[in-house]
ZAKE-415865 format. One record per residue (C-alpha): residue in one letter; x, y, z. Coordinates in steps of 0.2 Angstrom, whole numbers, plus 5000, padded with zeros to 4 digits. Layout:
// ZAKE-415865
aXYZ;...
This chain:
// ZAKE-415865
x532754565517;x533654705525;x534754845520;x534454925503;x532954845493;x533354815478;x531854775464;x531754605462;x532254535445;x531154415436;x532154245439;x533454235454;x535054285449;x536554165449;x537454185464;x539354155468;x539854095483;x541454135496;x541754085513;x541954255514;x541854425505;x542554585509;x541854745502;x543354895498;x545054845493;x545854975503;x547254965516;x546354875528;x545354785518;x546754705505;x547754675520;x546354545527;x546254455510;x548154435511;x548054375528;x546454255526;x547254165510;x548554095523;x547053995529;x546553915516;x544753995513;x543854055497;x543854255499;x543054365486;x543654555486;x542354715478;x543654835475;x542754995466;x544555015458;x544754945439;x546454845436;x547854925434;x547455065446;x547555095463;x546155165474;x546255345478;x546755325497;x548455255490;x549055435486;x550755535492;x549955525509;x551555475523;x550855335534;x551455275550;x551955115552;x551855065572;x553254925576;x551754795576;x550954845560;x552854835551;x553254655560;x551354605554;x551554675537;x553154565537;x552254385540;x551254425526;x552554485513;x551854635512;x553354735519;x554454625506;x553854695491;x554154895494;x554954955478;x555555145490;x556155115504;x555255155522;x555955275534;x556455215550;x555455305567;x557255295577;x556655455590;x554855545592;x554755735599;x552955815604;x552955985608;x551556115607;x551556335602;x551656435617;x551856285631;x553156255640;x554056055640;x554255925626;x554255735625;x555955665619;x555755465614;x557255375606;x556955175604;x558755145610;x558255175627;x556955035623;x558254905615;x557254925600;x558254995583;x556355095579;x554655145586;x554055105568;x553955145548;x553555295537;x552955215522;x552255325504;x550355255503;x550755245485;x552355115489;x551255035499;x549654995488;x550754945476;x551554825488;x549854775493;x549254735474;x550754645471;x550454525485;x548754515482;x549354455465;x549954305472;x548554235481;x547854085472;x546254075479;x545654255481;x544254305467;x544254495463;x542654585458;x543254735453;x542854885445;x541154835455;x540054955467;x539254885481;x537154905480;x536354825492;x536354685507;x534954545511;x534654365519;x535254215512;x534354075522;x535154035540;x537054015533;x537454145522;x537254335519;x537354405501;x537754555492;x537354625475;x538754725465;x538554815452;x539954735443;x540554825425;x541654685419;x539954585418;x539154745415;x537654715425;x537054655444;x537954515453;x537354415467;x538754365479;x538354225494;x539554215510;x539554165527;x540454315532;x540354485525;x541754615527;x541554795526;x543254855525;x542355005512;x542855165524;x542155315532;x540555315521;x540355145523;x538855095512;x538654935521;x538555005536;x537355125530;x536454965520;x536354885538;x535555045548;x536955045560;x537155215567;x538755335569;x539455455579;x540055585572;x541355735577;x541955885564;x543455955572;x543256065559;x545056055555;x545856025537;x547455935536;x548655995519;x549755855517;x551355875505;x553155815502;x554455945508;x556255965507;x557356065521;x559156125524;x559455955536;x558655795532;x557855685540;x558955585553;x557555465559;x556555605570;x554655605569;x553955775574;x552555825580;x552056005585;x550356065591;x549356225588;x547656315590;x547156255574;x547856085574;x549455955574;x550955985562;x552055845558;x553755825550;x553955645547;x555555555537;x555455475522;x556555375513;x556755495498;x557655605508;x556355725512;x554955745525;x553055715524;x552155845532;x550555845539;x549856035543;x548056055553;x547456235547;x545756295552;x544256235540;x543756415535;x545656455532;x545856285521;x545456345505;x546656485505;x547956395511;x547856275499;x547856375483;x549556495492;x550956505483;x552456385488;x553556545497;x551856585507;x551356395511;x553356375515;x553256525528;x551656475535;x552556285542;x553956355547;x553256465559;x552056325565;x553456185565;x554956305568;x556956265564;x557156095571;x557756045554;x558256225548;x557556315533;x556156225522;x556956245508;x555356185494;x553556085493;x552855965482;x550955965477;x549755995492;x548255895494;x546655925507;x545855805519;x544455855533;x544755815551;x542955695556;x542755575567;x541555425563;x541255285574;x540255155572;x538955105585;x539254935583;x540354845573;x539454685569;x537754625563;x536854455557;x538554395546;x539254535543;x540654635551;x541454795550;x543154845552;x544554995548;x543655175544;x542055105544;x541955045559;x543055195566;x543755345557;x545055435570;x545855605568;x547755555561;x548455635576;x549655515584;x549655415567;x548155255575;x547055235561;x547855095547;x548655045565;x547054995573;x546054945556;x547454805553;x547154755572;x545354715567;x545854625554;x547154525560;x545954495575;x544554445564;x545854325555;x546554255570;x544854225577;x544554115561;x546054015562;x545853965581;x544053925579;x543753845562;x542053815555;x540853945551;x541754125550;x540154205550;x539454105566;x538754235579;x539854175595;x541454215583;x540754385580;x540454415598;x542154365603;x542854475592;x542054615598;x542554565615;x544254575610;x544254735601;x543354805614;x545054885625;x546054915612;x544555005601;x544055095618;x545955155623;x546155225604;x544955305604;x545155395619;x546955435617;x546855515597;x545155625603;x545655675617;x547355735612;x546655805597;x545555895607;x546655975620;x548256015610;x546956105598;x546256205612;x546856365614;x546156415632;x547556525641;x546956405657;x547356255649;x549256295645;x549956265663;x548956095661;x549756055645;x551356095648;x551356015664;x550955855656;x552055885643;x553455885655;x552655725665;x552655645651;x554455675645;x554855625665;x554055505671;x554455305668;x552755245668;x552055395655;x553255355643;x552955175644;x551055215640;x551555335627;x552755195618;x551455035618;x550555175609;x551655235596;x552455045593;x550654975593;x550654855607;x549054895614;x547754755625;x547654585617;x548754615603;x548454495588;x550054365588;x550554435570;x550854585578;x552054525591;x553054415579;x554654495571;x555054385555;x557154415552;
């Protein structure tokens, strides 16, 4: 047994049994149970989350939809069942405080009508639960807690939940298990695989705003010393925005008044869509990278935030977690058999491995640099700024990125459904 050691009852316990179970009923993980009903297998889904409600991480947060992700989210019926509308992503501008040049992307000089989505995470878990709704083989276990992870002879893993509709502990049995349970994975934990961790020692405030124009299909995205802002559109007619402060300054900020916290965006973001006019509620989430350092183990996998927690700048993270899940799924379906066999879980990391790797890179490191505030870095910045917005081979980087076409992209990424 491995993992967390758990006393050891007197007579075995009954043990379900899936073809596959996956651990958190988030974004990334409720969107692999959607995708692997398609092929036919038994999935069971722990979800800490009672019916009825959806887990916190479905909140006012705005998330960015890459074109992939939307035409993905589309195969699957996912997209179908949004009661708000999303936004359209029509043009993108970067720009930084104090640096010279801007990046200027519209999708019409791509023959595409967007670069992506701006969807409420609250639309979208209940879009997601909706759909999940439907699935006619998937078992839920849910309020239920992960606990522990051990052996279960040559073909299967299992998991014990502490489950409160059974009120007690449950033994679950499947030949793959998912960890789709996020940045503090317990399975990961359970499993002794080690992280690496970076504090950017950023917060980011997110709120609803309303300004004197509205939102015309624009995603903005300015950088400071302290961090990114974003002004992105909704489909509510506002903007969500997305405010990096300092750690030490977070608390403050967040308990400002509305004029104060009002006065502070506009002078980070400026009058690109004139005055900003009011704020809904703020909420607080720290800027941490996590990575995983590896993502499988003896059938088990891991994928989204717990395998890799990114910094939100330049909107990767759900992006990339539904790659790994799509990947997973796709891997499934071409091979058949065992999902938990070890040459699947091998060549699933081989095909994660560019696309994992080129994230990565791209959201740290311009996290890191448009954060910086060196006076010798600002000629830099600004002169990639101005390469970037120039030249023909930057932007193409810049768009695969931002629409989500990125190394061996998973085929339900790359097929638009009209």
């Amino acid at each position: 047994m491995r993992g967390y050691h758990l006393p050891m009852p007197s007579r075995p316990l009954p043990a379900a049994r899936h073809d596959i179970v996956i651990v958190g009923g988030g974004l990334v993980g409720a969107s692999l149970a959607i995708t692997l009903d398609r092929l036919g297998l038994d999935v069971g889904l722990v979800d800490a989350t009672p019916p009825g409600s959806l887990p916190p991480v479905f909140d006012q947060r705005n998330l960015s939809f890459a074109a992939a992700t939307v035409n993905a989210l589309t195969a699957l019926g996912v997209m179908q069942k949004l009661q708000t509308p999303p936004a359209p992503i029509r043009r993108i501008h970067v720009s930084r405080t104090g640096d010279f040049g801007r990046v200027k992307l519209d999708a019409a000089d791509y023959g595409r009508e967007a670069f992506g989505q701006i969807v409420v995470a609250r639309a979208f878990g209940d879009a997601l639960e909706a759909r999940l709704s439907e699935l006619p083989r998937l078992t839920r276990y849910r309020p239920a807690r992960f606990v522990g992870i051990e052996d279960a002879g040559a073909a299967h893993r299992a998991i014990r939940i502490d489950d409160d509709a059974s009120s007690g502990t449950q033994r679950i049995e499947a030949r793959l298990i998912v960890a789709a349970d996020g940045t503090r994975s317990s399975i990961r934990d359970a499993l002794g695989i080690a992280v690496d961790e970076h504090d950017y020692a950023q917060t980011l405030l997110i709120a609803r705003i309303r300004a004197q124009r509205g939102p015309d299909g624009t995603a903005y995205e300015r950088f400071g010393d302290d961090g990114p802002t974003a002004l992105l559109p909704r489909g509510d007619r506002h903007f969500g925005v997305i405010h990096g402060v300092a750690r030490t300054d977070a608390d403050a900020v967040l308990q400002s008044s509305d004029s104060e916290w009002l006065a502070r965006l506009q002078s980070a973001f400026g009058w690109r869509v004139g005055k900003l006019l009011s704020s809904g509620p703020r909420s607080a989430y720290p800027a941490i990278r996590v990575v995983a350092a590896r993502t499988i183990d003896e059938r088990a996998i891991l994928i989204g935030n717990a395998a890799q927690t990114i910094h939100p700048i330049g909107a990767q993270g759900f992006n990339l977690g539904l790659r790994d899940a799509l990947t997973l799924a796709e891997l499934i379906e071409q091979r058949g058999g065992d999902p938990g066999d070890p040459s699947l879980l091998d060549a699933y990391v081989a095909r994660r491995r560019e696309d994992r790797i080129q994230t990565l890179k791209f959201s740290d490191g311009l996290a890191r640099i448009t954060s910086n505030d060196a006076s010798l870095l600002q000629p830099l910045r600004s002169l990639g700024l101005i390469a970037a917005d120039a030249l023909p081979s930057a932007q193409a980087m810049l768009v695969g990125a931002a629409m989500g076409y990125r190394a061996d992209t998973p085929v339900l990424c790359r097929e638009a459904v009209q």
